[in-house]
C-alpha positions as CSV (number, residue, x, y, z in Angstrom):
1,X,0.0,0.0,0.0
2,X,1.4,3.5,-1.2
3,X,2.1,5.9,1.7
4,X,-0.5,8.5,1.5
5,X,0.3,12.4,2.4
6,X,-2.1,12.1,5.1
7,X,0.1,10.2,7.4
8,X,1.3,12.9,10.0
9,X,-2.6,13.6,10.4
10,X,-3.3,9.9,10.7
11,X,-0.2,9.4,13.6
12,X,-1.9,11.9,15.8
13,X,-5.2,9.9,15.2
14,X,-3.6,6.7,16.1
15,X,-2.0,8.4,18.9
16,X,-5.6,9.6,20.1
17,X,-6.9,6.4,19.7
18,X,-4.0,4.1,21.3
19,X,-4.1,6.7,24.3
20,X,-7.5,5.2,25.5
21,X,-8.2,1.6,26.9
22,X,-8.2,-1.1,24.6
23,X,-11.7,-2.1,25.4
24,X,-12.5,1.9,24.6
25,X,-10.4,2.1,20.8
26,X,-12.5,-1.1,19.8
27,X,-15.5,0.8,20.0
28,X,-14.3,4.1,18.6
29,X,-12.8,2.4,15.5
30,X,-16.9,0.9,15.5
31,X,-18.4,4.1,15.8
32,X,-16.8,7.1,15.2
33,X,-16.0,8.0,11.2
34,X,-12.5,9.6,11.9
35,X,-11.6,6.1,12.8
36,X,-13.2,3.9,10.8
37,X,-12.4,5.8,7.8
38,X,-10.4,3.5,4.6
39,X,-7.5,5.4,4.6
40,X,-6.9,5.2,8.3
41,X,-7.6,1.8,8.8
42,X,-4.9,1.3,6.0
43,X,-2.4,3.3,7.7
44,X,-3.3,1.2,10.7
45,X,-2.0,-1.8,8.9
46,X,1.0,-0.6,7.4
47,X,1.9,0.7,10.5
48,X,1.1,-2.8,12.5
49,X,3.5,-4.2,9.9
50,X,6.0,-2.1,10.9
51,X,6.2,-3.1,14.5
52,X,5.9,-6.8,13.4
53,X,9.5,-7.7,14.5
54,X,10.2,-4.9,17.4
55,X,6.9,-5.1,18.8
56,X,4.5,-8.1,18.2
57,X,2.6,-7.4,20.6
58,X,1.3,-4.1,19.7
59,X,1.3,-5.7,16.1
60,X,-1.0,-7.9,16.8
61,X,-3.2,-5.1,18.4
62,X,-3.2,-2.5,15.8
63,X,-4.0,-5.4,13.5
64,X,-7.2,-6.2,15.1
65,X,-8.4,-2.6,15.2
66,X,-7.8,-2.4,11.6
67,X,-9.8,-5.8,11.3
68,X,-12.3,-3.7,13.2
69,X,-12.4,-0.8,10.5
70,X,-12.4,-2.8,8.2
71,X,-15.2,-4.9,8.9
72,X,-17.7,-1.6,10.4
73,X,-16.2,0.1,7.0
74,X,-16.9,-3.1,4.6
75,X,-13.6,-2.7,3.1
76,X,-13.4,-6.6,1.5
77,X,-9.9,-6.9,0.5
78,X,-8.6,-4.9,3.7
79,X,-11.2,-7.6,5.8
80,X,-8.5,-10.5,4.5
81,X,-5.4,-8.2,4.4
82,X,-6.2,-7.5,8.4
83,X,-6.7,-10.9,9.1
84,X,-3.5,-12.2,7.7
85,X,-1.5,-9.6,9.5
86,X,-3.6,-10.6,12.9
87,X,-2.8,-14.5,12.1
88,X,0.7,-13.6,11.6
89,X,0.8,-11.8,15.1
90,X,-0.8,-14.6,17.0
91,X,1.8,-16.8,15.6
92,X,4.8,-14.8,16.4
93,X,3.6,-14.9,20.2
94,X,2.9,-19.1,19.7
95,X,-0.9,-18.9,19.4
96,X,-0.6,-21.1,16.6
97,X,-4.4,-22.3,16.8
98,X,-5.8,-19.0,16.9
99,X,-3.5,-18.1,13.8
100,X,-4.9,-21.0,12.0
101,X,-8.8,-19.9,12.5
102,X,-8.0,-16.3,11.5
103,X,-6.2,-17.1,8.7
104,X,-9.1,-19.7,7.7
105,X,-11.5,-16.4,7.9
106,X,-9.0,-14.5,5.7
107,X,-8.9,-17.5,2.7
108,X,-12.7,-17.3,2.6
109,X,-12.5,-13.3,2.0
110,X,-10.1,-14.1,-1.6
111,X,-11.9,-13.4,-4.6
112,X,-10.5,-16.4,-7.2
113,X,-8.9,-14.7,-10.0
114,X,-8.1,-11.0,-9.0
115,X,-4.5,-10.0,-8.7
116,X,-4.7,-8.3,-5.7
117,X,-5.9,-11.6,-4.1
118,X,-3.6,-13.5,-5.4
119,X,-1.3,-10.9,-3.4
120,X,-3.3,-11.7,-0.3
121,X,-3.5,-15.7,-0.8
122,X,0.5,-15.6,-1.6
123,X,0.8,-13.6,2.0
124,X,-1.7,-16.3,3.7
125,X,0.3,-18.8,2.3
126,X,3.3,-17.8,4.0
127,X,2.2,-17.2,7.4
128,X,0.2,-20.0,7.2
129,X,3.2,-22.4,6.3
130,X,5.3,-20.9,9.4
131,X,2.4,-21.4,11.9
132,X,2.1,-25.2,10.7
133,X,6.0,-26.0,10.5
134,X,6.1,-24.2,14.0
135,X,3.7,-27.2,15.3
136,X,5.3,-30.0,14.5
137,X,3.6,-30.4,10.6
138,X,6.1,-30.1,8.1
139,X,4.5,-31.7,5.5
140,X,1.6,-29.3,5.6
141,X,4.1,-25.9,6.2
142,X,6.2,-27.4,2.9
143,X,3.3,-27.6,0.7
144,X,2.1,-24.3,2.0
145,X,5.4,-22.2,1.3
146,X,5.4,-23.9,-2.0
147,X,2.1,-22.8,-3.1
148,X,3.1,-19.4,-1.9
149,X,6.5,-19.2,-4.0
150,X,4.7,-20.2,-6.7
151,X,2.1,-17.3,-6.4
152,X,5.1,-15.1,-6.4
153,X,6.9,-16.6,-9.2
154,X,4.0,-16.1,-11.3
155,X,3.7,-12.4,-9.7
156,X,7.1,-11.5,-11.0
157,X,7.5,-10.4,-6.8
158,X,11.1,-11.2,-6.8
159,X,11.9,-9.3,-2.9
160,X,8.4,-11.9,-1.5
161,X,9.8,-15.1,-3.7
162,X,13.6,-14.9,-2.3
163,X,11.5,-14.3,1.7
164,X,9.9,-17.4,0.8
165,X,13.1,-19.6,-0.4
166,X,14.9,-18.8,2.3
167,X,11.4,-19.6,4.5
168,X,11.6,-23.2,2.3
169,X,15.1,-23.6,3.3
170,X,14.2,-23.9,6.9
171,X,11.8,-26.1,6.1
172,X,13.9,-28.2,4.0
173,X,17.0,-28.2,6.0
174,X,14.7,-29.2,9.4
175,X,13.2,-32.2,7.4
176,X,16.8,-33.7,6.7
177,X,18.2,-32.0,3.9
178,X,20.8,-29.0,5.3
179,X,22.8,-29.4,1.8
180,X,19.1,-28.6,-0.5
181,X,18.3,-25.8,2.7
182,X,22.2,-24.2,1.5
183,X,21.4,-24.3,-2.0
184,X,17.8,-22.5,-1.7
185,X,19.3,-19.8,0.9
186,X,22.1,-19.2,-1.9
187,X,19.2,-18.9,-5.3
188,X,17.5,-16.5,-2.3
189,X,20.8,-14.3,-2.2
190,X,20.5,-14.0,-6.0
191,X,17.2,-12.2,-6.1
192,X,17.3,-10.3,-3.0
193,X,17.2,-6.4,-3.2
194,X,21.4,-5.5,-1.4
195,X,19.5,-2.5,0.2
196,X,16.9,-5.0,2.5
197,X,20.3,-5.9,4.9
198,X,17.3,-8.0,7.4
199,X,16.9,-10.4,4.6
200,X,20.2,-10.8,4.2
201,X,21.2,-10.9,7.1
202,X,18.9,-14.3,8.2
203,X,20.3,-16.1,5.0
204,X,23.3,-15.9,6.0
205,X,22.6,-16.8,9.7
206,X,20.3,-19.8,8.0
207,X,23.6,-20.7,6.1
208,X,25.6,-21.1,9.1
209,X,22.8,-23.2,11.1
210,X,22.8,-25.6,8.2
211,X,26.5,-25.7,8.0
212,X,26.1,-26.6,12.3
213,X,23.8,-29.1,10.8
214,X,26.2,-30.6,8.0
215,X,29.0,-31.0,10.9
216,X,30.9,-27.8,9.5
217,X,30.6,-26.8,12.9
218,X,34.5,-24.8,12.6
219,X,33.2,-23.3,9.0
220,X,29.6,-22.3,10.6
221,X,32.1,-20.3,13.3
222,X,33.7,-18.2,11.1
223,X,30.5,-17.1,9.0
224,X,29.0,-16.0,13.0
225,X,31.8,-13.6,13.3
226,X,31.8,-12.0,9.6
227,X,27.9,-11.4,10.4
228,X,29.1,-9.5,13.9
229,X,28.6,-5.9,12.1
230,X,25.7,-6.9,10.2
231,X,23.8,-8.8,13.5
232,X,24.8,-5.0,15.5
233,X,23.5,-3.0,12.4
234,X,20.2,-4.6,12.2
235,X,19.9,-5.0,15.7
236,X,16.4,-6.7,16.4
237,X,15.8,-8.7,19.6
238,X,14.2,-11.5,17.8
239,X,17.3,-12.1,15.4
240,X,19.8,-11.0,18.7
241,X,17.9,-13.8,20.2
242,X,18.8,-16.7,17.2
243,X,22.5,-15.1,17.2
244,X,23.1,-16.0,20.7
245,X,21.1,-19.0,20.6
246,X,23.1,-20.6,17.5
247,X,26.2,-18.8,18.9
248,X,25.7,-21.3,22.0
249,X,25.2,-24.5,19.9
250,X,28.3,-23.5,18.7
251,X,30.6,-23.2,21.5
252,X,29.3,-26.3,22.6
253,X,30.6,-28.1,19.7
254,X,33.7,-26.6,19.4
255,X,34.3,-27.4,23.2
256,X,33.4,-24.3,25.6
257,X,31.0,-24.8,28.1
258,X,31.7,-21.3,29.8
259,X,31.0,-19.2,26.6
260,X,28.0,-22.0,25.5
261,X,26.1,-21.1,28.7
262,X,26.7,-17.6,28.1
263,X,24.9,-17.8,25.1
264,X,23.0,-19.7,25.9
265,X,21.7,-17.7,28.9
266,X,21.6,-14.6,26.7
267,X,19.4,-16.2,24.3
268,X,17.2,-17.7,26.7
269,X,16.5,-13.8,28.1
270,X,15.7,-12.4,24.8
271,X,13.4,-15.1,23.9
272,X,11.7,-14.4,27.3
273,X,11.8,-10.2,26.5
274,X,10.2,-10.9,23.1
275,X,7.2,-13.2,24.4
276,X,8.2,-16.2,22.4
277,X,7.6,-19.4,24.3
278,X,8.5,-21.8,21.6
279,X,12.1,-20.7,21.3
280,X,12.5,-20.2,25.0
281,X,11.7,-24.0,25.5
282,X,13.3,-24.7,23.2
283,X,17.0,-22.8,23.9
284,X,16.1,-23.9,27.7
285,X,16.5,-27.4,27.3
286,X,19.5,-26.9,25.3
287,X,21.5,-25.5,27.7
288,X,20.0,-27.9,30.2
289,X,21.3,-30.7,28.2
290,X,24.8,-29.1,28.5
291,X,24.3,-28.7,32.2
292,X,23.0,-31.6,33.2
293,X,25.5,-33.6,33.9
294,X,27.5,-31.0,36.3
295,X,24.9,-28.6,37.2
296,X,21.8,-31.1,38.1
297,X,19.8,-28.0,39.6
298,X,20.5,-25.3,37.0
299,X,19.4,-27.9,34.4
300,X,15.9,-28.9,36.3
301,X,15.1,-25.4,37.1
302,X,15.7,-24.9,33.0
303,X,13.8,-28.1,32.3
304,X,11.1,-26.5,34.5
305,X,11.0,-23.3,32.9
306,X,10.7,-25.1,29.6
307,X,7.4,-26.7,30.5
308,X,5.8,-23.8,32.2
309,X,6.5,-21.6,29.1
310,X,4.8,-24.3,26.6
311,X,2.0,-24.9,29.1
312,X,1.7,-21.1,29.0
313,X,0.8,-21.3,25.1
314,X,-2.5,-20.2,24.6
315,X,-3.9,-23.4,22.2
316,X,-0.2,-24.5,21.9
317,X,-0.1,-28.3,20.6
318,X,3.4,-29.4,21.8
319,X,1.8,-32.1,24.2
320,X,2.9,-35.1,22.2
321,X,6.9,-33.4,22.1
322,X,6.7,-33.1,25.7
323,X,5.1,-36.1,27.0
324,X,8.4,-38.4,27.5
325,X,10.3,-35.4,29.1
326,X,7.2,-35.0,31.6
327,X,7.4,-38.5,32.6
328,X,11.1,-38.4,33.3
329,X,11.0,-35.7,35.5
330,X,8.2,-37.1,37.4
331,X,10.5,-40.5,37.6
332,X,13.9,-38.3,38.1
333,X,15.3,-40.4,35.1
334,X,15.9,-37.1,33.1
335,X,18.9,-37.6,30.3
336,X,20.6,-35.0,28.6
337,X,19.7,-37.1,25.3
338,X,16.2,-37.2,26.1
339,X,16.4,-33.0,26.7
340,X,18.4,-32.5,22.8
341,X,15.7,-35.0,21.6
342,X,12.5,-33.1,22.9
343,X,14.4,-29.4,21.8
344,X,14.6,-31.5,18.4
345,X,10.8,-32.4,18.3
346,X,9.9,-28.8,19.1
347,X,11.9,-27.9,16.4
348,X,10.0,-30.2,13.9
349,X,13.8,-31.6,12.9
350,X,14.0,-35.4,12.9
351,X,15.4,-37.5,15.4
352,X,19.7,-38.2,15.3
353,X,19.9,-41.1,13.6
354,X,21.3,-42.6,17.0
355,X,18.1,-41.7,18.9
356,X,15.5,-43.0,16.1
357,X,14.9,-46.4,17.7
358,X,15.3,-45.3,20.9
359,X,11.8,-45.8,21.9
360,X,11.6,-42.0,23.4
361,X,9.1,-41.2,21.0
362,X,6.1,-42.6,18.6
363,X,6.0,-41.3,15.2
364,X,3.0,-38.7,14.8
């Protein structure tokens, strides 16, 4: 959407709005015509999407006012535009089930066969294949993302089709195939704009965690440290976060436990600060793995965090991940491969190949 001249007019309205409780701006954006107005509830959305990785919280907030305009207002394609950008706040914050019914609502506002909603499918598509990789269901997320790029492809949308390949790569890399995830994050780097340095930036981190993944654990190392500028540049909590988080898997397999928990710690901080659950479990047992064996309490009180923050997910379906790790706390035979198996499941990666008739888990 094109930045109209009215924006300085419509920050003060958002300003006024915001200023009152929440409970208060959803019925103003109802009722009153200032803020139910198109233009407004546009400037709403672009300015949600602007907070999307600083602030998903008040992301996800100004997204469902501008759901709220744009349902009083009957604005059709802004209806499905508001929804996407509301499912894709839920699922930052883990609230992958709500994501999933909002983003339902948002497929049956497409009209078949208009450009602009093959625009909004294409942008369903994507959040949608994140919020079903982030459960567990690869297979689903994989066929999602592809439908997406295609949409793209088609679209000529080169900046949304080299997002979406190095989206895939994740995907691909998780399901077993690091070397295929290295290849798509490289065609990504080929189409990228140089001036969107965020994009970038995650490629190259992706690179390195599927380099940590091939065993290039020494070569993963070095490409860490030539991102140090670009991770300080960019500076965003959630990718600060997966810095410190890989940085930690790192140390660990090159041998320091000091400078792993570190990381590890630092990660696990800015996982909390940014309200994401998943990753905070997940970076939890980690570490706990690493501690277990000659820090027995630091590790249960990190096993323990672990499981309050998933049962904390609103809707969140990692019950069937967790399960064996529950049980062996409540019999006190807790393993540290039993805590990098679990962090694996969360991660929808498969099992090491030396855990896969272990017996830990059923196949889903």
């Amino acid at each position: 959407m094109p930045t109209p001249s009215r924006d300085p007019y419509f920050e003060k309205l958002r300003a006024e709005l915001t200023a009152y409780p929440r409970g208060r701006q959803l019925i103003c954006v109802r009722n009153l015509r200032r803020f139910k107005d198109r233009d407004f509830c546009e400037y709403l959305l672009r300015h949600s999407w602007s907070l999307r990785f600083a602030d998903p919280s008040t992301m996800l907030w100004e997204a469902r006012l501008a759901q709220a305009a744009a349902d009083t207002g009957g604005y059709d394609e802004l209806k499905a535009l508001a929804r996407i950008q509301v499912g894709n706040g839920l699922r930052t914050l883990g609230r992958y089930k709500a994501a999933e019914r909002v983003l339902a609502e948002s497929m049956l506002l497409e009209q078949s066969g208009d450009r602009q909603s093959e625009f909004l499918r294409g942008e369903r598509l994507s959040v949608l294949a994140s919020t079903l990789y982030a459960q567990g269901r690869p297979e689903e997320g994989m066929r999602a993302v592809r439908e997406a790029i295609s949409v793209f492809e088609r679209s000529g949308d080169y900046q949304r089709l080299a997002s979406l390949l190095v989206q895939l790569s994740i995907n691909v890399a998780d399901s077993g195939d690091p070397g295929e995830g290295l290849e798509l994050v490289t065609r990504a780097l080929g189409l990228m704009d140089p001036d969107n340095q965020r994009l970038e930036l995650i490629a190259h981190h992706n690179a390195a965690e599927y380099l940590c993944m091939m065993g290039k654990v020494e070569f993963a190392a070095r490409v860490i440290e030539g991102l140090k500028d670009m991770y300080e540049e960019v500076g965003e909590p959630a990718i600060q976060a997966r810095r410190y988080h890989l940085a930690g898997h790192v140390a660990h397999q090159l041998g320091f436990p000091g400078l792993a928990e570190e990381r590890y710690n630092t990660a696990i901080s800015l996982y909390r600060a940014i309200s994401n659950p998943h990753y905070l479990a997940i970076s939890s047992l980690e570490l706990a793995a690493i501690l277990h064996p000659s820090q027995p309490v630091k590790a249960a009180e990190l096993i323990q965090s672990a499981i309050s923050a998933l049962d904390n997910v609103e809707e969140g379906d990692f019950a069937d991940s967790v399960a064996p790790l529950r049980s062996a706390v409540e019999a006190g035979t807790i393993a540290p491969e039993l805590l990098f198996v679990t962090a694996a499941r969360l991660r929808g990666r498969p099992l090491p190949s030396r855990y896969q008739s272990s017996g830990l888990f059923k196949s889903r």
